[in-house]
N, C-alpha and C positions, 0 to 999 in steps of 0.2 A: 504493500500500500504506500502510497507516493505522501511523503512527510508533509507536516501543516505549511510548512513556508512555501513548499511547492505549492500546492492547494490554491493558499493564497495568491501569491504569483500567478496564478492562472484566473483565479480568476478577477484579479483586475485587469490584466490583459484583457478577457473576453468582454468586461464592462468597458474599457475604452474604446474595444471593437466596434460592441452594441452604440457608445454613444457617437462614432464615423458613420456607420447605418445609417442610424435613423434622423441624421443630418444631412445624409446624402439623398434618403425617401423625402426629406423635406423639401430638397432644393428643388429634385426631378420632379414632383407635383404641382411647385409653384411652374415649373419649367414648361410641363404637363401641359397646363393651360392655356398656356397662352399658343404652345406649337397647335395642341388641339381647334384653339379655335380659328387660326388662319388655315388650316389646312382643310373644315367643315365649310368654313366660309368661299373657298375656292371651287368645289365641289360642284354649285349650279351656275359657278362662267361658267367652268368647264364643259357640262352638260348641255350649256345654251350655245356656243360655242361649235360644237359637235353637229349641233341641229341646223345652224344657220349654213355652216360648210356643206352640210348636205344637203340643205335645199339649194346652195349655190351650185354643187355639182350636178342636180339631177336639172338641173336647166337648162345644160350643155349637151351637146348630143356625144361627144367625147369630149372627159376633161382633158388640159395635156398641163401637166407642168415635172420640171425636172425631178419633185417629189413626190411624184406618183410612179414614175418609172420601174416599172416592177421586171426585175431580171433574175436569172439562176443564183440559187444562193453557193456560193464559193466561197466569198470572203466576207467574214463579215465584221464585227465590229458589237462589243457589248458591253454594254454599261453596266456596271458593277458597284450598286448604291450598299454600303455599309456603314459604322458607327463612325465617328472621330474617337472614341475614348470604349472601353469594355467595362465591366463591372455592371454590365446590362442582360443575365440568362445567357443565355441561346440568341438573340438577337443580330451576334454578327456571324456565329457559326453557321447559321440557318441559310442565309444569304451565300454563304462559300461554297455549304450541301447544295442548295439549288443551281446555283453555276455548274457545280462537277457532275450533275445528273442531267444537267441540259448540255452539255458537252457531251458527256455520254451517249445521247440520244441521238444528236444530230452530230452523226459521226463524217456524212456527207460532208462538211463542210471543210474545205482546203486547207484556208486557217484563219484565224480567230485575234482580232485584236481586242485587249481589255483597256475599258479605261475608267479606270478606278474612279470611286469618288468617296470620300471620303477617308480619314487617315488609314483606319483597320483594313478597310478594302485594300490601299496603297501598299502598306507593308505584308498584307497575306498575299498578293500578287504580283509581286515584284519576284519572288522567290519561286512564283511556280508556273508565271504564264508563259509562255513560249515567244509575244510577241505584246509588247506593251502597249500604249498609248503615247504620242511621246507629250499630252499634255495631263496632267493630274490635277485633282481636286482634294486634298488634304485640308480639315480644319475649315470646311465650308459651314459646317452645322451649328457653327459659336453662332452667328444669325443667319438665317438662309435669306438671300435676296432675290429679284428677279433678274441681276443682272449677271448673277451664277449660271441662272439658267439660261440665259440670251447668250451667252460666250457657248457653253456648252453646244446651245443647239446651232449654234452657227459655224462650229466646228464640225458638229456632227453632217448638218445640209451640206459643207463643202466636200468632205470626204466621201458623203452620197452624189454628187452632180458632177462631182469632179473624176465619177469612175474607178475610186479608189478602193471603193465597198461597197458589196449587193445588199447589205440589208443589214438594218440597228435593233436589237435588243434591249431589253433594259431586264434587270432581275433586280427586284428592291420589297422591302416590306413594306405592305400597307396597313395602317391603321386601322382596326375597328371598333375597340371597346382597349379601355384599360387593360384589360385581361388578355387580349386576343389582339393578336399581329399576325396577319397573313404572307405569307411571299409571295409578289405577284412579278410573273413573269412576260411580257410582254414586248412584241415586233410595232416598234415607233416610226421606221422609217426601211419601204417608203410607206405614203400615208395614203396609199389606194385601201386600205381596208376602211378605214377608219372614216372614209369619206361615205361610204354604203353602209354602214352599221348602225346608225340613227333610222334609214329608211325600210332596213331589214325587219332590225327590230320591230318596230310601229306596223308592218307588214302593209301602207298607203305609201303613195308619193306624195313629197310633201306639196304643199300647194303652189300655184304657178305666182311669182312675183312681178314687177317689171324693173330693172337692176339699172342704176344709174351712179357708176359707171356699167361698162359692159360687163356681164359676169365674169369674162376672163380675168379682167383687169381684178374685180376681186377676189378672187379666185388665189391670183399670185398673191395680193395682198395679207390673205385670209392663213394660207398653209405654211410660211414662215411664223406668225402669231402662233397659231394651233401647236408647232410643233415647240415653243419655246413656253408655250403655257401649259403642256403634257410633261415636258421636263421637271419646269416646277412646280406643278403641283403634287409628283414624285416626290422629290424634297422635299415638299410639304410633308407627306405623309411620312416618309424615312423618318423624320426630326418627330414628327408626334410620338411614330412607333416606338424609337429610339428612347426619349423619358419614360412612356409609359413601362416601356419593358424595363428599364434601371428602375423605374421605381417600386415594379412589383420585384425584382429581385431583391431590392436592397429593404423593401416590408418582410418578404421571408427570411434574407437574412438577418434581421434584427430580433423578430421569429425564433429562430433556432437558437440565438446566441440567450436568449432570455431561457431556455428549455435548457442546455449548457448551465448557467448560472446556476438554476436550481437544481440540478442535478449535481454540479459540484459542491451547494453549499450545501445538499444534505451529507455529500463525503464528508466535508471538511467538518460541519457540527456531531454527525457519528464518531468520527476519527480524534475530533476533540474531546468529548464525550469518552470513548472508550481512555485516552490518555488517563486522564483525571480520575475515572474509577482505578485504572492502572498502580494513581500515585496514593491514593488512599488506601486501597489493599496494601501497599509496602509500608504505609505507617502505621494500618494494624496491624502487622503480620511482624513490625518491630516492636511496638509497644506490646505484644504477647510475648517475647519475646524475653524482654525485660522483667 
């Protein structure tokens, strides 16, 4: 049995453990919020967004713009949205598993440029991808902007028009509940899917407008926006997932560390206990003695 100063020793350790916890569950909750609420809030552009692009498209008798260009996929090119910092669960593992199983799957594919974003992302795939990005996004998540995502997707559009890459992925978590973070895996570019999908769904065409300017002209206007407001609202979601998940880590670890405590202060009070019966048998056992 592990002596009382050990005991002790330990467990103030785990009490100053407990009190980094639940200082860290406090910070990510306040954090929580607010990433929560810009990324809820972004949710019906997006959606309205989506609708207005598809009734621009179906007015056309063919869209044509360089970001619809749909070609064999050979090379591609995939976003790889992860944490800046760990001590968040499973949060950044999750997103590493879903890359290596969508690798797995589409083995068709020639090869594979990654470009990270985010720190965890940067340093887990520096070490194992085959073929990098040469531009990186580390330490974007201290505040997410829009103009993170406007650089990104304006890298990303050039490397698509410029025939450098058949087609962009993205693999990132999305937010749903405190509790629950999804992986969502998703083909951003090019954006012929994404132009039919509003009118699929509804399973009507949307209604006929009269466009001024000409639809083309919004058209071009429309699919750069779309595709740098798809990026961040990504981030948006990465950054909510990201607190939510630290802070339900760091409520169970704080959790644990409390079950820990009483557990050890029942050693340490038995262990004390038995001492002190220990030292009073030897002063009876001398005073009989006597």
């Amino acid at each position: 049995m592990a002596s009382l100063i050990d005991i002790r020793r330990r467990l103030r350790s785990l009490k100053n453990t407990q009190q980094i916890t639940r200082a860290m569950k406090m910070v990510a909750a306040a954090k929580l919020r607010r990433a929560q609420d810009r990324a809820i809030a972004a949710r019906p552009y997006a959606r309205l967004l989506r609708e207005v692009l598809a009734s621009v498209s179906a007015s056309l008798a063919e869209a044509k713009h360089p970001l619809l260009a749909s070609r064999e996929e050979k090379r591609v090119t995939l976003l790889v949205v992860a944490g800046d910092r760990g001590l968040a669960g499973a949060f950044n593992a999750n997103v590493h598993r879903a890359v290596a199983a969508l690798l797995a799957e589409k083995r068709a594919w020639e090869s594979v440029t990654v470009l990270p974003i985010g720190k965890k992302a940067l340093d887990y795939w520096k070490r194992r991808a085959k073929s990098l990005a040469p531009k990186s996004y580390p330490g974007i998540f201290a505040r997410v902007e829009y103009a993170h995502a406007r650089e990104i997707a304006q890298y990303l559009a050039a490397e698509f028009t410029e025939d450098r890459t058949d087609a962009v992925y993205v693999v990132a978590n999305e937010f749903k509940s405190v509790l629950a973070q999804t992986i969502r895996v998703e083909k951003i570019l090019p954006i012929a899917r994404a132009v039919t999908a509003v009118a699929e769904a509804s399973g009507q065409r949307p209604p006929e407008f009269i466009y001024e300017p000409d639809p083309e002209t919004i058209l071009a206007r429309l699919l750069p926006r779309y595709l740098e407001f798809v990026i961040f609202r990504i981030l948006l979601e990465s950054a909510a997932a990201e607190h939510a998940a630290r802070m339900t880590a760091m409520d169970s670890a704080s959790r644990n560390a409390g079950d820990l405590i009483d557990s050890l202060t029942l050693m340490y009070n038995r262990a004390r206990q038995a001492r002190i019966t220990k030292e009073l048998i030897e002063i009876v056992s001398g005073s009989a003695r006597e």
